[in-house]
C-alpha positions, 0 to 999 in steps of 0.5 A, spaced: 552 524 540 548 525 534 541 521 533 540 517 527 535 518 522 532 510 524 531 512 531 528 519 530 523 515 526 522 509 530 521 514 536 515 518 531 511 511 530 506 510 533 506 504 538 500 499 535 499 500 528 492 497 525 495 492 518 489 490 518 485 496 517 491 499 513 491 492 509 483 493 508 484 500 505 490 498 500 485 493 497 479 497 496 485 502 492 487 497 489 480 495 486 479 503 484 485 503 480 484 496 477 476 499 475 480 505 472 484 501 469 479 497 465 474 503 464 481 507 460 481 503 454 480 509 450 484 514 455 491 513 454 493 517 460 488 514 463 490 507 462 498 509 463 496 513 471 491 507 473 498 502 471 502 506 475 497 506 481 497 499 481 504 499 481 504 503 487 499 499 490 503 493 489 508 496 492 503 497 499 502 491 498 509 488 498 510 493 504 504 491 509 499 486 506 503 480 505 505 481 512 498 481 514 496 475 510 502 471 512 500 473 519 493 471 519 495 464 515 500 463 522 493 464 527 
């Protein structure tokens, strides 16, 4: 019987996860990318990447920081 994928990845993570330091290095990239953003008004490439970094960021965010945030607002 063949593993599912799902269960070979489970199997890899690690057993404790720290969201709180991953949360925290989340926020200072997306603080970088927002400064970036800000600093490229001359620099279309610039500005394009850095909205596409912050997109990305959000994306972590959704992934990990709501969770983080949710679980401190129930503690």
């Amino acid at each position: 019987m063949r593993e599912e994928p799902i269960e070979k990845e489970r199997k890899r993570m690690p057993r404790e996860i720290d969201m709180e330091a991953m949360n925290a290095k989340i926020m200072v990239i997306k603080a970088a990318a927002r400064e970036l953003h800000r600093m490229a008004d001359a620099f279309p490439a610039m500005a394009r990447n850095s909205a596409r970094l912050l997109s990305s960021t959000k994306m972590l965010e959704i992934n990990l920081s709501d969770i983080v945030d949710l679980e401190s607002e129930q503690h």
